[in-house]
ZABA-32192 format. One record per residue (C-alpha): residue in one letter; y, z, x. Coordinates in steps of 0.05 Angstrom, whole numbers, plus 5000, padded with zeros to 4 digits. Layout:
N
aYZX;...
# end
This chain:
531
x733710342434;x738510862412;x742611312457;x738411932442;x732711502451;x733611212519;x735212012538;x728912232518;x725911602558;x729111802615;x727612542626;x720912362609;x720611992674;x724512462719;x719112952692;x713212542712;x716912442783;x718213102788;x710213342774;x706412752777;x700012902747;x693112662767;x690912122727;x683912372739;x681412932699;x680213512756;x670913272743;x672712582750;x678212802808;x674113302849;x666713092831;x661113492869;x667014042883;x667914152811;x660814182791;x660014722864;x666215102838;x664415172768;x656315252771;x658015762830;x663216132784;x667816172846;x672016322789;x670916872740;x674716422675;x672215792680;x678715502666;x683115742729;x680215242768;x682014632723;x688414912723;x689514992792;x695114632837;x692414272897;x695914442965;x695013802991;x693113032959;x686413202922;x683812552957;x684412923027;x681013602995;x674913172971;x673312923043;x674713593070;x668913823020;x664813323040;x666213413114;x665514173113;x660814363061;x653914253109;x656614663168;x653515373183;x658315933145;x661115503091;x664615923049;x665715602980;x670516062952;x675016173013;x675415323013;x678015332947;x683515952967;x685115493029;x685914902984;x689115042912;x694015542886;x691315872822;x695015932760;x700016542750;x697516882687;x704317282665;x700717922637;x704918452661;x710418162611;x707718162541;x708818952545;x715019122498;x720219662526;x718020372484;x722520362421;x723419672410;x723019422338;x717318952333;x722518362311;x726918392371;x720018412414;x718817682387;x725417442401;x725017702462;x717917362482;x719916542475;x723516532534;x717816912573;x713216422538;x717415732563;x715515292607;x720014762633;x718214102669;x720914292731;x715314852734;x709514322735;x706514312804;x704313602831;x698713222819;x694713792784;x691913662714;x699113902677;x701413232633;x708513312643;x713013262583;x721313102580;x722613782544;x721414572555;x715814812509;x713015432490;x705715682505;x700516132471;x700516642530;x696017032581;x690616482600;x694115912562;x699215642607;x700215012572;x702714672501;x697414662452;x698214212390;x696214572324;x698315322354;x705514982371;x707114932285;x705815692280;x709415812340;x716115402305;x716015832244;x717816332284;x723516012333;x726515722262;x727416492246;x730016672316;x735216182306;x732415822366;x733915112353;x734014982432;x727515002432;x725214642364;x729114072387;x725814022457;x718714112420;x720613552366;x721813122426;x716313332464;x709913242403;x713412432399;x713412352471;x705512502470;x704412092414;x708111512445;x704811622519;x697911752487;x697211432423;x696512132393;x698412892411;x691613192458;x688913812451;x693314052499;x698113852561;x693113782602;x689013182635;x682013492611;x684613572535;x687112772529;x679512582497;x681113012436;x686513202390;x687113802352;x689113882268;x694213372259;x700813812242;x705013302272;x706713162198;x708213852185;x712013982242;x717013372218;x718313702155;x719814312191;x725013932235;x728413732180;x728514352138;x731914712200;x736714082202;x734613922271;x732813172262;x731312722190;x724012552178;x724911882186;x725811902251;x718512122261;x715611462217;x714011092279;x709811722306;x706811952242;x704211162229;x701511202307;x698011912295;x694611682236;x691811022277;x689411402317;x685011852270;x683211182223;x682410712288;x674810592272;x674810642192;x675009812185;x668809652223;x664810192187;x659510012126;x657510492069;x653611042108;x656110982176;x659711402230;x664711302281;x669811592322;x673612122271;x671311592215;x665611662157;x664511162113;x660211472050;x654411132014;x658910981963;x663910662010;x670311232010;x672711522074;x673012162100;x674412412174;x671012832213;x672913162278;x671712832356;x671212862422;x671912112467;x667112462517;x660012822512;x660013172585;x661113892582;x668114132574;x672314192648;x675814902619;x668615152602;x663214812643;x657915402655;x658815582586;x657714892554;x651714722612;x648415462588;x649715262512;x645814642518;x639914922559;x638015282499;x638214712447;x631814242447;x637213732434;x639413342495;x644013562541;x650613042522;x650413102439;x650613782451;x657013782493;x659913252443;x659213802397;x661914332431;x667813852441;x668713712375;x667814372347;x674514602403;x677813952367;x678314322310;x681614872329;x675915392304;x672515402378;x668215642354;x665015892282;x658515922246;x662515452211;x659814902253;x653115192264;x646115242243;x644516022252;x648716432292;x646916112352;x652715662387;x646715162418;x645915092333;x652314622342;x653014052293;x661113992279;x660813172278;x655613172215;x661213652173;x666713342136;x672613932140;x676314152082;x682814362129;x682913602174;x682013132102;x688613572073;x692213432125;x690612652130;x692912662058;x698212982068;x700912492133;x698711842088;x703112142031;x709612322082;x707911622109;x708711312043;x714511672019;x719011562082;x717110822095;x719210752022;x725111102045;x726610632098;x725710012055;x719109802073;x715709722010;x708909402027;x707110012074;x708410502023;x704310251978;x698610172025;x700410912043;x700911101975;x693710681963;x690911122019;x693411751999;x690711671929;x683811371947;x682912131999;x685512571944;x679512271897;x674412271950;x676813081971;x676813251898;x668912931890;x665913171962;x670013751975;x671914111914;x665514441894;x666114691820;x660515151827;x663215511883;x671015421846;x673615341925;x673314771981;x667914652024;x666414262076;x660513772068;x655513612113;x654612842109;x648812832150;x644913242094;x648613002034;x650513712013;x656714222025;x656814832070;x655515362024;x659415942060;x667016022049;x672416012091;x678916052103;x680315312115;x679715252032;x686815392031;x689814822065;x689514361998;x693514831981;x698814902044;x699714172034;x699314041957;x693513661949;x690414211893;x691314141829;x693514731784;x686314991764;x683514901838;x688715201872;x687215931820;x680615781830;x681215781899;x684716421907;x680216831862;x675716581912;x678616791967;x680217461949;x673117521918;x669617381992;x674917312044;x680317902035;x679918372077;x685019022089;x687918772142;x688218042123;x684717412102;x676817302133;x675716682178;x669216612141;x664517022112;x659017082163;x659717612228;x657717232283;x658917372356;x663716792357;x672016882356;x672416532291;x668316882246;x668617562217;x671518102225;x676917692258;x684217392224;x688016972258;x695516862247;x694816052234;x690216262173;x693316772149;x700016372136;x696615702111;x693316192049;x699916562037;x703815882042;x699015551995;x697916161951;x705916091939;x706415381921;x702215551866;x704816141851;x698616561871;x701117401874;x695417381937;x699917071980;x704817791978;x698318181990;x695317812050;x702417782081;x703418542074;x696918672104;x697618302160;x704818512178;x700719172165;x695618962221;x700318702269;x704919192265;x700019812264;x696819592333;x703319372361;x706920182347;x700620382387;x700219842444;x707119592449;x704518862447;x701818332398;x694617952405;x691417252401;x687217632342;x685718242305;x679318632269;x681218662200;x677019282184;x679819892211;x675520152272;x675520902260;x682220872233;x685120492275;x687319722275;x685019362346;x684418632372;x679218172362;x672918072399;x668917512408;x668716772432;x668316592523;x674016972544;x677617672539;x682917882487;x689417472499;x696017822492;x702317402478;x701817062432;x705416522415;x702616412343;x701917132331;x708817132350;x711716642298;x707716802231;x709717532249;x717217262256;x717116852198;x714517432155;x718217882179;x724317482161;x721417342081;x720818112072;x726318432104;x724819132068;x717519172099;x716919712155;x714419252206;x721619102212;x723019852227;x715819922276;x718320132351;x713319932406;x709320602428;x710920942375;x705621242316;
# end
């Protein structure tokens, strides 16, 4: 073990000594309690109480329940006020001081937005982590795994190495606790991952000269285990874990959950989901689970009809997740070859090429001249576009004539003024339309470029456009925006189980990284509260 190494080792544990964390998700940890809580909405986000710090050993506050909970005047709510702290949700912050220019508002927001192991009360459901890291914002008090990339485009641009280091370091101390990176930092995200950008981040780190890729190899081959753990055992037509194994024997992936209970951070919600599904009660919830695996919690994407109990994200092969393998088997092949292992990069480089022909015959649909995902279950794509058709793209995996094809697609059915379209349907859920999101709007415009697409320019100058046109009237930037002006005016995004975050941290570093490529655009010259 090198020096650095045994470092990283070692805060690690005088992290977890510092904040132990329950090993027990807070259901498993509180039982009838959390089911009270929850179904009783003692609570009015479902998620405060999973993320609430016990005052004393949970073990003592689940006798106290059971002791107390049959006597005459039980208050439920006032037990849980005697018994946990709730989380601090730093609102009052995201505010920027009138007249500050939008850029200096981001730099300004990553050292609101850190979080540093010492914070991490005990034995809640926090996973503690060696390094400081960098949240989303408002109700998202923890690391999240694919918003964490976005987030580093912008602290590259901030010049904030700090904090890219102590990230790097904290995405391989998951992978080597865990066996892969969870949703999220918390005890109730470890059954799921999230888009695996691990591989992206690495080739970040090294652009920004903060550590070689090679020293990620060991992570990167655990990550994709992980994701490929149950593709050996699997015959032509059969499903497991992340794994599908076609009729004519290729593999795709597909994304998971390890549990089908309803989600601890959304329990009423998921319970009232599934009550209007004729389907039973748990493949429901595996779906739900699945479907916040991927990121797009949630989308018609996913769905049958606009209806969320419609749910069927394990039956749906995704465009974006399939890119991204490829793209971690090719990085896998070209640094073991690197490091002088020769028989893993050709097996890398085998299963590289073998995903790139299966994503060009399942995925690329010629009619459509775009991506799709496929619905294996049905033997037939998802006919509706999105913006998750780009990440071939982002990563490479298009060829010349898809990649124009693509983006004539795109910009026939997903532009919008302010931005790129999640999809093309409006649904009542956050990650259709009329909503953009930062994460998509960069994957297009970074794809766009490495093909030499003039949409990329467009979609980044309307969304510095959007961001910048709400932020001059709020003084703030959002989790998402509306992309078609509401009576003239640019607002946040609706949609999806919880209120309009402000923040926030992706927002934050698409903007930055923008901001930085175009130096000339006026969002660089936009003052907070200021038309």
């Amino acid at each position: 073990m090198s020096g650095a190494e045994r470092e990283r080792h070692e805060a690690a544990a005088r992290a977890a000594q510092a904040a132990p964390a329950d090993p027990l998700t807070p259901a498993d940890r509180y039982r009838e309690l959390f089911e009270a809580v929850q179904l009783g909405r003692v609570f009015e986000d479902s998620k405060t109480f999973v993320d609430c710090a016990p005052k004393r050993a949970p073990e003592a506050i689940l006798q106290a329940y059971r002791r107390e909970r049959g006597q005459p005047g039980f208050d439920l709510a006032a037990f849980v006020r005697a018994h946990f702290a709730p989380p601090r949700v730093h609102r009052s912050h995201y505010v920027s001081p009138p007249g500050q220019p939008l850029r200096e508002h981001i730099d300004g927001l990553w050292d609101v937005l850190t979080r540093h192991p010492a914070q991490h009360p005990p034995h809640g459901s926090l996973l503690p982590l060696p390094n400081a890291y960098v949240v989303p914002g408002g109700r998202f008090g923890e690391l999240y795994y694919w918003d964490s990339y976005f987030t580093m485009l912008g602290l590259a641009e901030s010049g904030r190495g700090d904090l890219l280091r102590a990230m790097a370091d904290n995405f391989a101390y998951l992978i080597d606790a865990y066996g892969h990176v969870p949703n999220g930092n918390r005890s109730y995200y470890l059954s799921r991952s999230q888009p695996p950008v691990f591989v992206l981040m690495v080739e970040l780190f090294e652009r920004h000269g903060i550590c070689k890729a090679l020293r990620y190899l060991p992570q990167l081959r655990r990550e994709h285990a992980f994701w490929t753990a149950d593709a050996g055992a699997l015959r032509p037509g059969e499903a497991r874990g992340h794994c599908v194994r076609l009729e004519d024997g290729r593999l795709l992936n597909r994304y998971w959950d390890a549990r089908d209970a309803p989600r601890e951070e959304a329990h009423l919600e998921d319970v009232t989901t599934a009550r209007r599904s004729p389907r039973p009660a748990r493949a429901v919830y595996r779906e739900l689970r699945a479907g916040a695996a991927s990121g797009w919690d949630f989308s018609s994407r996913w769905c049958d009809g606009d209806e969320l109990s419609g749910i069927r994200t394990t039956a749906i092969l995704p465009v974006d997740l399939n890119a991204l393998l490829w793209k971690l088997e090719a990085q896998i092949a070209l640094l073991s070859a690197a490091a002088g292992d020769a028989a893993q990069a050709a097996r890398f480089r085998a299963l590289a090429q073998a995903r790139r022909e299966t994503i060009d015959r399942v995925l690329w649909n010629a009619r459509a001249g775009a991506y799709l995902d496929y619905d294996f279950e049905r033997g037939a794509p998802r006919e509706a576009l999105t913006a998750a058709a780009a990440m071939p793209l982002y990563v490479g995996a298009a060829d010349p004539g898809q990649a124009a094809r693509t983006g004539a697609a795109l910009r026939a059915r997903l532009l919008r003024p302010g931005g790129l379209d999640c999809t093309e349907r409006v649904t009542p859920e956050q990650w259709d339309s009329p909503n953009g999101w930062a994460p998509l709007q960069w994957l297009a415009i970074g794809g766009l470029r490495r093909y030499g697409d003039p949409l990329a320019d467009e979609i980044a100058s309307r969304w510095l456009h959007t961001v910048a046109n709400l932020y001059r009237r709020e003084s703030k930037l959002v989790e998402k925006y509306v992309l078609v002006p509401q009576d003239g005016e640019i607002v946040g995004g609706g949609g999806g189980e919880y209120p309009l975050q402000d923040g926030f941290g992706w927002t934050n570093g698409v903007t930055r990284r923008l901001l930085h490529e175009d130096p000339a655009h006026p969002g660089n010259r936009s003052c907070a509260g200021r038309r």
